[in-house]
C-alpha positions as CSV (number, residue, x, y, z in Angstrom):
1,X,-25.5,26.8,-41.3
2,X,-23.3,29.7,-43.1
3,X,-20.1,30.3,-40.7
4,X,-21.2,33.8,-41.2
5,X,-24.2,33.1,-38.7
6,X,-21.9,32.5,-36.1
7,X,-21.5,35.5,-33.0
8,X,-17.9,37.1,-33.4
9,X,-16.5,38.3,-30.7
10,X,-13.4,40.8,-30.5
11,X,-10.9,38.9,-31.8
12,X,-7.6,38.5,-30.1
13,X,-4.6,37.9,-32.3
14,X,-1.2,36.0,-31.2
15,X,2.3,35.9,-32.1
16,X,4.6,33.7,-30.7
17,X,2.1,32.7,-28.3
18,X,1.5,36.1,-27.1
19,X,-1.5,38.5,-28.0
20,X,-0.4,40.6,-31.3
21,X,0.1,44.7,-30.7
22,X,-2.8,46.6,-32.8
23,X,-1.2,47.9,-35.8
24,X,1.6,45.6,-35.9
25,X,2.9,43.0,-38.6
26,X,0.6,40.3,-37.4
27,X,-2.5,42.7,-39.4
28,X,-1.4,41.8,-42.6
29,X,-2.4,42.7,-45.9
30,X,-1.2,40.1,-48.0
31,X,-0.1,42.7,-51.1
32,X,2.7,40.1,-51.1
33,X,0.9,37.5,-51.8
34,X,-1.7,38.8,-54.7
35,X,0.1,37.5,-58.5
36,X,-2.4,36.4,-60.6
37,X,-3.6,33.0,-60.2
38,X,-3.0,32.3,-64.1
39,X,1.0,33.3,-63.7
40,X,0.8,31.2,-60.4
41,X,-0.5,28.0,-62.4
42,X,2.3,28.7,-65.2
43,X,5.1,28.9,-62.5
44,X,3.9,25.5,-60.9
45,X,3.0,23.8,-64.5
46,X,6.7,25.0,-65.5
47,X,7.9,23.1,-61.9
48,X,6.2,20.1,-62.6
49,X,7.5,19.4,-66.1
50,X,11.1,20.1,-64.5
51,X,10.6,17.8,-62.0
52,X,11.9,13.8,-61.5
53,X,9.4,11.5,-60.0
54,X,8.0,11.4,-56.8
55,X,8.3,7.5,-56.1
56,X,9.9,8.6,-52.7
57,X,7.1,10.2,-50.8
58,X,5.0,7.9,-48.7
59,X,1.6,8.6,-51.2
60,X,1.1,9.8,-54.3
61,X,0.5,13.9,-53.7
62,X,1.3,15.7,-57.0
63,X,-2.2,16.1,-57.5
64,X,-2.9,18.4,-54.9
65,X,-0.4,20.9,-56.1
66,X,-0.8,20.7,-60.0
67,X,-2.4,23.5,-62.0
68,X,-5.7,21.7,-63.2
69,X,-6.5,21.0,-59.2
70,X,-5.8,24.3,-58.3
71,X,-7.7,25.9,-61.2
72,X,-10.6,23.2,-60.3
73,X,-10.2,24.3,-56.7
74,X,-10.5,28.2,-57.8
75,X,-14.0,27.2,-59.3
76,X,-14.8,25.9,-55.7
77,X,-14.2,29.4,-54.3
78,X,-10.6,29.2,-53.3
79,X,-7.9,31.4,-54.1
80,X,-4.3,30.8,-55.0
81,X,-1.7,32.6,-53.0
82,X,2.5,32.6,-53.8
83,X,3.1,32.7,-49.9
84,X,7.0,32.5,-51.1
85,X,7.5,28.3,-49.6
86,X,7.5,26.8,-53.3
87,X,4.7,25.3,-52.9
88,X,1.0,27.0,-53.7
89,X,-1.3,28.2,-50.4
90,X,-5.1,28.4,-51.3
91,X,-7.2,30.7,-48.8
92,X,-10.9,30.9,-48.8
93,X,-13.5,33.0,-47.3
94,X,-15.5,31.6,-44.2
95,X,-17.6,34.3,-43.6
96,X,-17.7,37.8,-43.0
97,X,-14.4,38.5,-41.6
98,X,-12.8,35.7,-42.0
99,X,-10.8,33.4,-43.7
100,X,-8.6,30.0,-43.7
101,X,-5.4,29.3,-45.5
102,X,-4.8,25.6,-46.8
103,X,-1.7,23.4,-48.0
104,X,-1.7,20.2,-48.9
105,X,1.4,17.9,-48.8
106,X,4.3,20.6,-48.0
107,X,7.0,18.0,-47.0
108,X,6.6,15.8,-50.3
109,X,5.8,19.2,-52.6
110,X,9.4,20.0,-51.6
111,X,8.5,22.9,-49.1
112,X,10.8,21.9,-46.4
113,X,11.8,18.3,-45.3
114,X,9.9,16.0,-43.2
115,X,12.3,15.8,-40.0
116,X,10.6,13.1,-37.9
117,X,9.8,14.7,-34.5
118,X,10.6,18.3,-35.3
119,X,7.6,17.9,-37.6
120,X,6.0,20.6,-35.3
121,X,9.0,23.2,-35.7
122,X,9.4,22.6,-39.2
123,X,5.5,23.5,-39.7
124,X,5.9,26.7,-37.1
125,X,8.8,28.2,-39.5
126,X,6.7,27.5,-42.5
127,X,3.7,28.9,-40.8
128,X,5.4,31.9,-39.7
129,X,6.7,32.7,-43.4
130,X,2.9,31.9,-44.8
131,X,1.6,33.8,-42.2
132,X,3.2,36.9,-43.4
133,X,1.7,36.5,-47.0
134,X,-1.6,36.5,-45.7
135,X,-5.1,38.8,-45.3
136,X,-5.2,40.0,-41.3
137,X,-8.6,38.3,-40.8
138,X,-7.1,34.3,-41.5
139,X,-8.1,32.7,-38.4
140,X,-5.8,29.7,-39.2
141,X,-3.3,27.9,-41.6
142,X,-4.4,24.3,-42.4
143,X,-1.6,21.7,-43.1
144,X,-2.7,18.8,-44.7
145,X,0.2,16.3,-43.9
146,X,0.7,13.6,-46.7
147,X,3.0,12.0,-44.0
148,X,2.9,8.9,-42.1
149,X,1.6,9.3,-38.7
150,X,2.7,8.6,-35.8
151,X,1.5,5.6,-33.7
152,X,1.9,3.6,-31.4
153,X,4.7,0.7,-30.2
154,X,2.2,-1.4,-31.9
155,X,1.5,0.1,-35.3
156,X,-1.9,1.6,-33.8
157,X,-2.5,5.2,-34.4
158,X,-2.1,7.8,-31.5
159,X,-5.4,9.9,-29.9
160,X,-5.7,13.3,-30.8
161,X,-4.2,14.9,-27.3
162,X,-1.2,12.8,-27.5
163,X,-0.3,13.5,-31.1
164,X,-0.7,17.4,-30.4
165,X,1.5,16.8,-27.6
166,X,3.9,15.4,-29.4
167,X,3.6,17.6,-32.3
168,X,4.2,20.6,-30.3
169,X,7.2,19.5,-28.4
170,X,9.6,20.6,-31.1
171,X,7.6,24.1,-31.8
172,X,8.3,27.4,-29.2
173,X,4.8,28.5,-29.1
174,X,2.4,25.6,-29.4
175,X,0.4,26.5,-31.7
176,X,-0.3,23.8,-33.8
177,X,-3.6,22.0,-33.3
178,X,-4.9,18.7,-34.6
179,X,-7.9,19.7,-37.0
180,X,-11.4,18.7,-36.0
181,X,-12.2,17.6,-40.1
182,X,-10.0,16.2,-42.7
183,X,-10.0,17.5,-45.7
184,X,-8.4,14.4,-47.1
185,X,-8.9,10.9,-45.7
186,X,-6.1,10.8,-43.7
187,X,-6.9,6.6,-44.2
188,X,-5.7,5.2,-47.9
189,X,-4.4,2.4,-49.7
190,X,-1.7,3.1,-52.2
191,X,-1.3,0.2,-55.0
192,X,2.0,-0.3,-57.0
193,X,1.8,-0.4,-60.2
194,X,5.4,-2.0,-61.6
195,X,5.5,-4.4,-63.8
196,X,2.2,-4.1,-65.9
197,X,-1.0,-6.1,-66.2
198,X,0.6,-9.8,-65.0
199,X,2.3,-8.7,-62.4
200,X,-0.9,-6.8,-61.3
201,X,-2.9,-9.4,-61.4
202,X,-0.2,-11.0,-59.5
203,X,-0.9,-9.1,-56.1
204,X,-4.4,-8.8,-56.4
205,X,-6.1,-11.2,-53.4
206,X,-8.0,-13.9,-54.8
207,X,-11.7,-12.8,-54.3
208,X,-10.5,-9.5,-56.2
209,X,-9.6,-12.0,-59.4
210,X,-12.8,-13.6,-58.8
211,X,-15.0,-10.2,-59.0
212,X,-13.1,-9.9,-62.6
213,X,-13.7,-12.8,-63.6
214,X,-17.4,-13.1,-62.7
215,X,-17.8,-9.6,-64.6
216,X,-16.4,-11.3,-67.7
217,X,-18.8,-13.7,-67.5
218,X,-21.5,-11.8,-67.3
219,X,-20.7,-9.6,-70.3
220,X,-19.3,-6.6,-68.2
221,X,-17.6,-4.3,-70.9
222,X,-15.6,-1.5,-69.6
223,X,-15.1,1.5,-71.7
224,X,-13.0,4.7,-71.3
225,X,-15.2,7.8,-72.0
226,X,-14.2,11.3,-72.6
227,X,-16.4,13.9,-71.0
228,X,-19.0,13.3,-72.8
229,X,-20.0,10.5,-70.6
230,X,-20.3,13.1,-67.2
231,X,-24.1,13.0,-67.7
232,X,-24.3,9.1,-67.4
233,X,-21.3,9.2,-64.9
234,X,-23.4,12.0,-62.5
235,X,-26.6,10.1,-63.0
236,X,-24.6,7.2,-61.4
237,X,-22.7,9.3,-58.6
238,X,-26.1,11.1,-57.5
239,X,-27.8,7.7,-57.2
240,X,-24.6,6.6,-54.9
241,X,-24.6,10.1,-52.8
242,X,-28.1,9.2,-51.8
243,X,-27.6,5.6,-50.9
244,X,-23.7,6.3,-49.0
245,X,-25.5,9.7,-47.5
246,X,-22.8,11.7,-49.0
247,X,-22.9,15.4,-50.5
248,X,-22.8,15.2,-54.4
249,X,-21.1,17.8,-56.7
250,X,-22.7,19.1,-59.6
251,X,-22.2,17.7,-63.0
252,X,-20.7,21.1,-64.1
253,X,-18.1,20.7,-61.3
254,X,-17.0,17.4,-62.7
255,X,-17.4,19.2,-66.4
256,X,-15.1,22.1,-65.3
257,X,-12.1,19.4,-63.8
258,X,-12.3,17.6,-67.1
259,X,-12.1,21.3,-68.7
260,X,-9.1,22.4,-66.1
261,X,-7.6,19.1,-66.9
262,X,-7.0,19.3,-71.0
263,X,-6.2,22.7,-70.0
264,X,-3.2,22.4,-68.1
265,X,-2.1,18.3,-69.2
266,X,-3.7,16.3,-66.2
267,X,-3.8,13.1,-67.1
268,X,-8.0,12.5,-66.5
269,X,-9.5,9.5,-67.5
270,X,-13.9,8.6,-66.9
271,X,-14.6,4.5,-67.0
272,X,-17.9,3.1,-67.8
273,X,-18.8,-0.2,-66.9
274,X,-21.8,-1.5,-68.8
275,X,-23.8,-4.7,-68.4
276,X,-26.8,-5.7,-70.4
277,X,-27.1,-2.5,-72.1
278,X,-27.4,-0.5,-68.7
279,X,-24.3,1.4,-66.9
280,X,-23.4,-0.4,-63.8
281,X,-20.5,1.8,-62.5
282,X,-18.2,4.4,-63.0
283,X,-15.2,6.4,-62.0
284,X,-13.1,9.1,-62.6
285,X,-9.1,8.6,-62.6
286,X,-6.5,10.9,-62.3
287,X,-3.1,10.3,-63.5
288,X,0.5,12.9,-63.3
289,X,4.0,11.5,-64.5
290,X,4.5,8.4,-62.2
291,X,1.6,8.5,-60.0
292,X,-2.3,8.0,-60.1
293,X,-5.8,9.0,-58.1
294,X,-9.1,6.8,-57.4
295,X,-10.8,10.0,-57.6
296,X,-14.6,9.5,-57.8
297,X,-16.3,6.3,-58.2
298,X,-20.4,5.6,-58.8
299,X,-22.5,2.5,-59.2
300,X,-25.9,1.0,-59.3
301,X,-27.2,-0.6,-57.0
302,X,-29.7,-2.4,-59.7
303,X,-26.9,-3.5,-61.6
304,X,-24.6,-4.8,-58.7
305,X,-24.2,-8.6,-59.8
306,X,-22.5,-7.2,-62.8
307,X,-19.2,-6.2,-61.1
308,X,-18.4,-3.2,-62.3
309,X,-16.4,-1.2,-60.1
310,X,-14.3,-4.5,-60.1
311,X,-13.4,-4.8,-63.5
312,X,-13.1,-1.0,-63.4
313,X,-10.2,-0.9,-61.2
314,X,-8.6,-3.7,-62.9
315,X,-8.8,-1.8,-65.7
316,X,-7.9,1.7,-64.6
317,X,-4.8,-0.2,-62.7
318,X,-3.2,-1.8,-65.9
319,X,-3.8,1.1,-68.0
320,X,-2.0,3.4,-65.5
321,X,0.9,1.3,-65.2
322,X,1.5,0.7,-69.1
323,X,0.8,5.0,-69.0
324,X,4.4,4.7,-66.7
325,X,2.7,5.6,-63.7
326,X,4.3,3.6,-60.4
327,X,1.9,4.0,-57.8
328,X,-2.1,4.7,-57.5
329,X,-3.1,6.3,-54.2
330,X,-6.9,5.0,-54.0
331,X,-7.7,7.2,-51.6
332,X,-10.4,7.1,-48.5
333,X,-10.4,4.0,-46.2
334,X,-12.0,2.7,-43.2
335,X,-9.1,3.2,-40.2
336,X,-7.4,-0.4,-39.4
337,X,-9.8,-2.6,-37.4
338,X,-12.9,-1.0,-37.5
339,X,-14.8,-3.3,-39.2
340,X,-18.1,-0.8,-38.4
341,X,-17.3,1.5,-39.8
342,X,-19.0,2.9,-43.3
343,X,-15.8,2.4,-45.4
344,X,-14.9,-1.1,-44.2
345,X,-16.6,-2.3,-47.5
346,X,-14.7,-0.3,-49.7
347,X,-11.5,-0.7,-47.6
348,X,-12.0,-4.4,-48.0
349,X,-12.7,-4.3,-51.6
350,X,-9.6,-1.9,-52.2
351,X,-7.4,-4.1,-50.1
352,X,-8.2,-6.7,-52.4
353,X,-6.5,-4.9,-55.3
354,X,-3.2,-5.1,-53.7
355,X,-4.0,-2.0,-51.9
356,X,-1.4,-1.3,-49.1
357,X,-3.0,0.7,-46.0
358,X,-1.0,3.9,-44.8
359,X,-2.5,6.6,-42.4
360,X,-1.1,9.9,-43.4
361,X,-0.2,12.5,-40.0
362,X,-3.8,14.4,-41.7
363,X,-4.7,18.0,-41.2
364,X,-3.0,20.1,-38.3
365,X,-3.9,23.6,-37.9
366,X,-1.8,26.9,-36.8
367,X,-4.0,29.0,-35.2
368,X,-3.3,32.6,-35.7
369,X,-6.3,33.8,-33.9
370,X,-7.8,32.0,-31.2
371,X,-11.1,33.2,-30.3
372,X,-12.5,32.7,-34.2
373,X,-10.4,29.4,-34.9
374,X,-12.4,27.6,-31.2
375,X,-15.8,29.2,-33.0
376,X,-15.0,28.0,-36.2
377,X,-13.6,24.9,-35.3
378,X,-16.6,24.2,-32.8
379,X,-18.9,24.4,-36.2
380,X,-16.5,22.2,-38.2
381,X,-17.0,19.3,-35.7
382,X,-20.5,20.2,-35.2
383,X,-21.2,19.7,-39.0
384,X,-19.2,17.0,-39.5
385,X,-20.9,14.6,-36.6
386,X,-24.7,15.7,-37.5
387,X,-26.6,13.0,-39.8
388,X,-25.8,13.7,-43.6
């Protein structure tokens, strides 16, 4: 269903908390906000080369503010906008009239610091200043929060109500809503990667070691491909979108992030793992400075005795760490203690690889205009609980 198919009523702006006046500063233009995307990407490349590691923030996040992404991203119909925080803002069309602003990790990119329980006023200033950067018709600014979340006195995570309440305490007009999607598994395991190959085979659990070694013994060669290999690699990850029920990019999307990547100095790196003369998995690895990404990973089903997203990782691990990257976010788990759920495999297998779980605080939302962010938000939820 194309948001654009949804009924629009007159829509009702805020500010503060209070309906906008017609005419006023809360119909923005953005003219502030339109440099060109290529002089954007050269300002941020310039940033990260400047800049010391990021080993303090709670997960690896340099990825989702370096120029490659955000030139992969533009391929995927977003735009980059300077909104003035330091950090880039992408905005995208939803339908006609309307739109959605986006950014990912603003406490670790540097925008402002991450104060605890004034997470919710900190977000309100930022979203005020984005706010004036952007097109009158954005609905809403979406924060993805690399953050720790908050839980509970026993480690558990909080329900949605709660955590809005508590989000909002610190903000004057209570605005900020928990998002109905994540746009980033707010679920992941982040691996560290000090001390090289030994001392990575150190932490790993013991059935992880085993899966290695029984790939050994059953010839599993793993090989590092260039993009040249996509077309194996998306023959793969189609055959796993259709078992997993997942929706598969195209080959050329993969092609462009490779492209994007040599383009702007993103470390990208494609694994093969062949058995027997057949591929039996594969994945795509990022890797920026001193941290790395468990991007995309495929496999076949066939071919599943021979281990190969095993000896993969093991791979892709060691080789990141001699690289001198610290940490590998592996990205997308099943949340603590839900053994039903689709991801408890993979969140067992990552676990395995000295994986240690973190739930990020996820995607929050600051609604600018309330009548089209309930519509669009009702379709978000909608679309994201029907059968794939």
């Amino acid at each position: 269903m194309e948001a654009a198919a949804l009924a629009r009523p007159e829509r009702a702006r805020v500010q503060d908390g209070k309906p906008a006046a017609a005419g006023g500063s809360a119909l923005r233009r953005g003219s502030a906000g339109q440099a060109g995307a290529v002089e954007l990407r050269a300002a941020w490349r310039e940033r990260f080369e400047a800049e010391d590691d990021r080993a303090g923030a709670p997960a690896p996040s340099g990825l989702y503010s370096h120029p490659a992404w955000l030139a992969w991203k533009e391929g995927q119909g977003w735009n980059i906008r300077d909104a003035g925080i330091g950090v880039p803002v992408l905005t995208r069309r939803l339908g006609t009239g309307i739109s959605m602003a986006q950014v990912v990790a603003p406490f670790a990119s540097g925008a402002a610091p991450d104060r605890g329980e004034d997470r919710g006023a900190v977000l309100e200033s930022l979203s005020r200043a984005v706010s004036e950067r952007l097109d009158g018709d954005c609905a809403f600014i979406r924060w993805d929060l690399m953050a720790p979340a908050w839980t509970d006195g026993r480690g558990a995570p909080l329900a949605a109500w709660v955590e809005e309440l508590r989000m909002n305490a610190s903000a004057r007009s209570r605005m900020l809503r928990k998002a109905p999607v994540e746009g980033l598994a707010p679920d992941t395991m982040v691996v560290e990667l000090a001390g090289g190959a030994a001392a990575l085979r150190s932490r790993m659990e013991a059935r992880a070691r085993h899966a290695v070694a029984a790939a050994a013994r059953r010839g599993t060669a793993v090989r590092e491909l260039g993009p040249g290999g996509l077309g194996r690699f998306h023959a793969l990850y189609r055959e796993t979108a259709s078992r997993r029920g997942f929706e598969a990019h195209p080959e050329a999307a993969f092609a462009r992030l490779f492209a994007e990547a040599e383009r702007h100095g993103l470390g990208l790196s494609l694994y093969m793992a062949e058995s027997g003369g057949a591929d039996a998995a594969a994945a795509i690895f990022a890797r920026h400075g001193t941290e790395g990404w468990y991007l995309f990973a495929a496999s076949s089903y066939e071919h599943r005795m021979a281990h190969g997203p095993s000896a993969i990782l093991e791979r892709a691990l060691a080789d990141a760490s001699e690289a001198g990257a610290l940490r590998m976010d592996l990205l997308g788990v099943a949340p603590e203690g839900e053994l039903s759920h689709p991801l408890a495999g993979l969140s067992r297998f990552k676990a395995s690889f000295g994986g240690v779980r973190m739930r990020r605080a996820g995607a929050w939302d600051w609604v600018l205009d309330h009548d089209e962010y309930w519509r669009w938000s009702q379709f978000e939820a909608a679309s994201a609980s029907s059968p794939a």
